[in-house]
C-alpha positions in Angstrom: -21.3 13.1 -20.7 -21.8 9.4 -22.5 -24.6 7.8 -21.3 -24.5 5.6 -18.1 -24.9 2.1 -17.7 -27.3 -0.1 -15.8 -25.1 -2.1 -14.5 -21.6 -2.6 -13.6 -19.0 -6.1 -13.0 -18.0 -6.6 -9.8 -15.4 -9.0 -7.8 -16.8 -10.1 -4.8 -16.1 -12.8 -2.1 -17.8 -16.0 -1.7 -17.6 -19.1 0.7 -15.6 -22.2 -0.7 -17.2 -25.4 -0.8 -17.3 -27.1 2.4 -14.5 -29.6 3.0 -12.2 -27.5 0.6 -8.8 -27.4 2.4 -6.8 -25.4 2.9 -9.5 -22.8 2.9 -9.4 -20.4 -0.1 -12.7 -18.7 -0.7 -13.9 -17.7 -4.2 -13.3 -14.8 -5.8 -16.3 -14.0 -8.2 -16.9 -12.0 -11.0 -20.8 -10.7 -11.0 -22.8 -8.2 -12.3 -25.1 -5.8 -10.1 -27.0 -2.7 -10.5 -25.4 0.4 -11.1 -25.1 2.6 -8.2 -27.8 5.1 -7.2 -25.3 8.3 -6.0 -27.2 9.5 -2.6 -27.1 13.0 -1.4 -22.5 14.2 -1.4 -22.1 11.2 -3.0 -20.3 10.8 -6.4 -20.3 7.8 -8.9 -16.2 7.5 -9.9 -16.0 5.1 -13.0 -12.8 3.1 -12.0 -9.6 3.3 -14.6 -7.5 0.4 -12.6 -8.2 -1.0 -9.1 -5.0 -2.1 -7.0 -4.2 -5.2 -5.0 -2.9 -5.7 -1.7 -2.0 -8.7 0.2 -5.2 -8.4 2.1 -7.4 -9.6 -0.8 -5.3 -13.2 -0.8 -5.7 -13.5 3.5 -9.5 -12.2 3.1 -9.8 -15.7 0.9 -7.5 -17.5 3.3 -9.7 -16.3 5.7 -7.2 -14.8 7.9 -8.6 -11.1 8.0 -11.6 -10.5 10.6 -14.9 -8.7 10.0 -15.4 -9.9 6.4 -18.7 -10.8 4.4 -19.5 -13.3 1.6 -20.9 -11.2 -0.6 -19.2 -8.1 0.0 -17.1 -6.6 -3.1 -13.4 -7.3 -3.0 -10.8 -4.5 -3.6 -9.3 -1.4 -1.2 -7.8 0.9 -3.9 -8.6 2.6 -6.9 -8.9 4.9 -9.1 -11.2 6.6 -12.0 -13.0 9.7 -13.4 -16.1 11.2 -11.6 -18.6 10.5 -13.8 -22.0 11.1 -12.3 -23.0 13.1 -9.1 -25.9 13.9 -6.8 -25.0 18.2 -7.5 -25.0 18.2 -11.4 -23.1 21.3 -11.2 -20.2 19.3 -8.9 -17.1 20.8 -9.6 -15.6 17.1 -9.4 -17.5 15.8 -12.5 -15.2 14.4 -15.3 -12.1 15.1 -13.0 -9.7 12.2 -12.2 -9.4 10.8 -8.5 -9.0 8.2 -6.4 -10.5 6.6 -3.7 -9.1 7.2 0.4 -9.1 3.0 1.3 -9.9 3.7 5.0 -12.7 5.1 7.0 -12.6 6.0 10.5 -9.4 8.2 10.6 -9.4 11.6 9.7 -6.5 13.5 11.3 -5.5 12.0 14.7 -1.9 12.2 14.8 -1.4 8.9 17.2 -4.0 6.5 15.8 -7.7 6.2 14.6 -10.2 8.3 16.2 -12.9 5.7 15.8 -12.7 2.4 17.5 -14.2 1.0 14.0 -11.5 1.6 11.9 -11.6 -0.2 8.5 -10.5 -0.7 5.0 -12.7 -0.7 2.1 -13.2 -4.1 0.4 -14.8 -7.5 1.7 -15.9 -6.2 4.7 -19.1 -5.6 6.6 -18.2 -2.1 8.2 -17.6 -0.6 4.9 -19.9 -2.1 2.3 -18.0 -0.8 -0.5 -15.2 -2.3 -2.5 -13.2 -1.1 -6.0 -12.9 -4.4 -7.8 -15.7 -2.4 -9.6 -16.8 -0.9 -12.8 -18.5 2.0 -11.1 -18.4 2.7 -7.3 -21.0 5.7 -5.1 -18.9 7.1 -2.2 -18.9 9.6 -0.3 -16.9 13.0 -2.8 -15.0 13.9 0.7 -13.7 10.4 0.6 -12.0 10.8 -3.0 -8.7 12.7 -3.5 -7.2 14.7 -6.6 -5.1 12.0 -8.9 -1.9 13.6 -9.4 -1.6 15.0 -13.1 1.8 12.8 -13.6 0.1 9.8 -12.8 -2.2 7.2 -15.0 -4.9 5.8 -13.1 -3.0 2.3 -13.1 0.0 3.9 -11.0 -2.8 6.5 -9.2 -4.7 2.8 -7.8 -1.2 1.6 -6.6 -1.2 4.4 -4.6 -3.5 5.3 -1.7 -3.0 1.9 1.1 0.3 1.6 0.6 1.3 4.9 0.1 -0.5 6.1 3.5 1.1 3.5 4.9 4.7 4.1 3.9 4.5 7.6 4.4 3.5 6.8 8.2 5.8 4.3 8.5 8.8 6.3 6.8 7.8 10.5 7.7 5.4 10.5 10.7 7.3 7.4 13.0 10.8 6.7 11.5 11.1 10.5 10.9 13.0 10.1 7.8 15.4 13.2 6.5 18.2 14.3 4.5 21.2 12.8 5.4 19.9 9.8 7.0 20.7 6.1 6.9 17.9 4.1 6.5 17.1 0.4 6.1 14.0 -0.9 4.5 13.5 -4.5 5.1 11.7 -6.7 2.8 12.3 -4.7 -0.3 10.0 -5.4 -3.8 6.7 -5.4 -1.4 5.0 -2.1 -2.5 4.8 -0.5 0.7 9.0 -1.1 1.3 9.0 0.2 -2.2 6.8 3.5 -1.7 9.1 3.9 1.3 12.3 4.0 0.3 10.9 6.3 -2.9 9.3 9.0 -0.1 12.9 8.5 1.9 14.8 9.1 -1.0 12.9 12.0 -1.9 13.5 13.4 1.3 17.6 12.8 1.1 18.1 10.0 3.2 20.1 6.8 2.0 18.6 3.9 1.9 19.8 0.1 2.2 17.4 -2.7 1.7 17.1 -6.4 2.2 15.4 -8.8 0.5 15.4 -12.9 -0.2 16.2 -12.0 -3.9 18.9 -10.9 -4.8 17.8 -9.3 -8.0 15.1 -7.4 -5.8 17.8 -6.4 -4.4 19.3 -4.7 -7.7 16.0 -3.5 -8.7 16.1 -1.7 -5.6 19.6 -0.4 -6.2 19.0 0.8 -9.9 15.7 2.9 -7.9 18.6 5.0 -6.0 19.2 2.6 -2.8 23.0 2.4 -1.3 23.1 -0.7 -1.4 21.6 -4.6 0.5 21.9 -7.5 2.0 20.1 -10.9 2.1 18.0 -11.8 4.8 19.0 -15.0 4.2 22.5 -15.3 5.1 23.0 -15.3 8.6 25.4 -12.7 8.8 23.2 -10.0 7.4 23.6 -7.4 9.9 27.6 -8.0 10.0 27.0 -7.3 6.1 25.2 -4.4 6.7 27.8 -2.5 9.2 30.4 -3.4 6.9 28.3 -1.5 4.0 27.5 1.0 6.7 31.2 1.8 7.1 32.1 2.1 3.2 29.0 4.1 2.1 28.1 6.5 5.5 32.1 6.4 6.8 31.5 9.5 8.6 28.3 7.9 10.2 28.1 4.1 9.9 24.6 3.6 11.5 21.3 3.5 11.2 18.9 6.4 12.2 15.8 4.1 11.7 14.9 0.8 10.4 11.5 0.5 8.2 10.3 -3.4 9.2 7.8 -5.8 7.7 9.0 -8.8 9.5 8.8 -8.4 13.1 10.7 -11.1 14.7 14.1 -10.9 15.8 14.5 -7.6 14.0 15.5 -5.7 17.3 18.4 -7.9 18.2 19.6 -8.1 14.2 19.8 -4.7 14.1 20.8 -3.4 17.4 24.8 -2.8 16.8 23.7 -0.8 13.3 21.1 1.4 15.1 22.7 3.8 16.6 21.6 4.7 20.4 17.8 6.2 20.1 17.4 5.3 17.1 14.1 3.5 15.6 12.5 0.6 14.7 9.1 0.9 12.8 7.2 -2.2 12.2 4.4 -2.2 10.2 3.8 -6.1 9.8 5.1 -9.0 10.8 5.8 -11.6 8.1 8.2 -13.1 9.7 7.6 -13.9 13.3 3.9 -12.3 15.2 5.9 -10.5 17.7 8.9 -8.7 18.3 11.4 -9.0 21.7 12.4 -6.0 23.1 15.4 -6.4 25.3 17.3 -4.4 28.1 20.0 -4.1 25.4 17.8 -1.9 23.1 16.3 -0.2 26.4 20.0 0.7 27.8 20.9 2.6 24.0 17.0 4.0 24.2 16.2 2.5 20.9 12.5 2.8 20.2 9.9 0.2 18.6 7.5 2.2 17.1 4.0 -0.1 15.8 2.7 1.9 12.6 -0.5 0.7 10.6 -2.1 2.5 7.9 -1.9 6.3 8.3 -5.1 8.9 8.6 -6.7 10.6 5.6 -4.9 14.2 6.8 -1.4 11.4 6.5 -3.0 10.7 2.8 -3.6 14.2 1.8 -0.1 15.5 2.7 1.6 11.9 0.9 -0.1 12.9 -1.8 0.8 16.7 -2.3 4.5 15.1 -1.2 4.0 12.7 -4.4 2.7 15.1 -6.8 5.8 17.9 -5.6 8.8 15.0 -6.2 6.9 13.6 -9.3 7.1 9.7 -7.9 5.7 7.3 -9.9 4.4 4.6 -7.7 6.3 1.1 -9.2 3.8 -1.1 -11.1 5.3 -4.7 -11.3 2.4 -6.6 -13.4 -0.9 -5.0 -15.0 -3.7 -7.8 -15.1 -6.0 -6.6 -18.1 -9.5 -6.5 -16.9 -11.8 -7.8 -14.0 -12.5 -11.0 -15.7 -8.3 -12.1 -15.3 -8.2 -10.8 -11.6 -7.0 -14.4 -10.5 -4.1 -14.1 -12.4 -3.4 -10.9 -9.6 -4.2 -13.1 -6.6 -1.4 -15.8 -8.0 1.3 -13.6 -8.2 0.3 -11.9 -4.9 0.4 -15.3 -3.3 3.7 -16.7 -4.7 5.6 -13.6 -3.9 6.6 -12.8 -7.4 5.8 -9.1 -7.7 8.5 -6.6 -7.2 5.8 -3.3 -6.7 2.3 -3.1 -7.1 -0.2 -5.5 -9.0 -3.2 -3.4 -10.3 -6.0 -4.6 -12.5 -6.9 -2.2 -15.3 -10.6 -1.9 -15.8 -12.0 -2.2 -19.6 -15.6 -0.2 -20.5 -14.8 -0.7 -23.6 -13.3 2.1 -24.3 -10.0 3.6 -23.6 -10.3 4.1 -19.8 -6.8 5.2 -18.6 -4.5 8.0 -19.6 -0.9 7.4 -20.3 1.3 8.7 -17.2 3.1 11.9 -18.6 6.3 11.2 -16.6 
């Protein structure tokens, strides 16, 4: 094993100026002691660590329970390198990091009231915009053999959360006609990848209307654009042409909220569902006796549990799905270039930062 360093670069938040508006706190690059790896701890030195839209609201400061100070960053991924049991059978093996604590298996919903996500908070003081990281070696998982460490750290958030969203609560299967709204975000993306694994087909929408390709050359039917009033006319008409035998929707896979329910309710067929896992586009979501009379369900769907993670992960490694990368930011030093594009909507998949040691820190993906 090459020697260890002392120290290791870190991202972490810090308080704007006073006065600065509108309010976009700092996002700083610093250097701190290396870990010390406590008793079941081991120290995982991070390949690539990915971004979510939670690192631009924690500046914005629109995301509670966070602390100046505190190291930026929810997923990622590395090589064990160090460990409190020098005869670990983790050490030198490839993993990544589970984002959340305070779910372990609970089928409905966290079983602790102090559910978190790692990265600028104060209940989980640990963050993976990070050379090194000491966490807990129950709280790592296998990387998938098929996967680099820049596609295994656009993984874990959104993938526990699209496999919630799209196999636990929409109950995606073969067969099935699915619509995933917002497509090119990397949770809509992971989606409609698990969905298609599982043989359902898949329409999208989107404000772009070459997301919208992108999303067809991936395997979707087809999509419409939120845009254009009419959408949901659109969509039975596509509905008809593609699905004749069955020109509905079994579920709908929402990051909008809003009026989705009443969009949607003549192409959802009766009990079908709604899953809404954020709510971009309006902070809540109307329910009418219309929906109740056809017993068509709103389902709420954050996040997943780390039992959700493990079986996503065995699903991902089985169907060889490569997680969709839109930009790599090269090092820790550029990670404001990642917070841009994350802000101005330009991604169509993940944004990961790859971490440099130096060395060559990341295998090639053997696809």
């Amino acid at each position: 094993m090459s020697q260890l360093p002392t120290s290791t670069k870190v991202i972490v938040v810090r308080e704007s100026p006073a006065g600065n508006k509108p309010r976009y706190d700092d996002a700083v690059l610093e250097q701190r002691a290396l870990p010390s790896v406590q008793k079941g701890q081991v120290l995982v030195k991070l390949g690539a660590a990915g971004f979510n839209h939670r690192e631009v609201w924690i500046r914005k400061g629109l995301y509670p329970g966070i602390a100046f100070g505190a190291v930026l960053g929810a997923d990622g991924a590395g090589t064990v390198a160090a460990a409190a049991d020098p005869s670990d059978p983790l050490l030198n093996k490839r993993v990544f990091l589970v984002p959340m604590r305070g779910w372990e298996s609970h089928p409905d919903a966290p079983e602790s009231p102090k559910f978190a996500l790692l990265g600028g908070g104060n209940v989980v003081p640990l963050g993976t915009f990070a050379e090194y990281v000491a966490v807990e070696r129950d709280q790592v998982i296998a990387t998938p053999d098929h996967l680099d460490d820049e596609h295994a750290a656009a993984w874990p958030t959104g993938g526990v959360t699209a496999w919630r969203a799209s196999v636990v609560n929409a109950r995606a299967n073969k067969g099935d006609n699915i619509l995933i709204t917002g497509i090119g975000g990397g949770v809509a993306l992971l989606a409609m990848q698990i969905c298609l694994a599982r043989g359902a087909n898949i329409y999208v929408s989107s404000g772009s209307q070459d997301k919208i390709r992108q999303a067809v050359s991936l395997g979707a039917k087809a999509g419409v654009n939120y845009k254009s009033d009419d959408w949901p006319a659109q969509l039975g008409k596509l509905l008809k042409e593609k699905s004749p035998r069955m020109p509905f929707l079994s579920a709908v896979i929402d990051s909008g909220g809003g009026d989705i329910m009443s969009k949607v309710n003549n192409v959802l067929k009766p009990g079908g569902r709604v899953v809404v896992y954020g709510m971009t586009a309006g902070p809540s979501v109307i329910l009418t006796m219309r929906e109740v009379l056809k017993n068509q369900q709103l389902v709420g769907s954050t996040m997943g549990s780390h039992k959700d993670l493990v079986d996503a992960t065995n699903f991902l490694a089985e169907h060889r799905i490569v997680p969709v990368v839109s930009h790599v930011v090269d090092g820790l030093e550029n990670a404001e270039e990642g917070f841009e594009l994350i802000d101005k909507g330009l991604q169509f998949g993940k944004i990961v930062i790859r971490i440099r040691h130096g060395d060559a820190t990341t295998r090639s993906a053997r696809l």
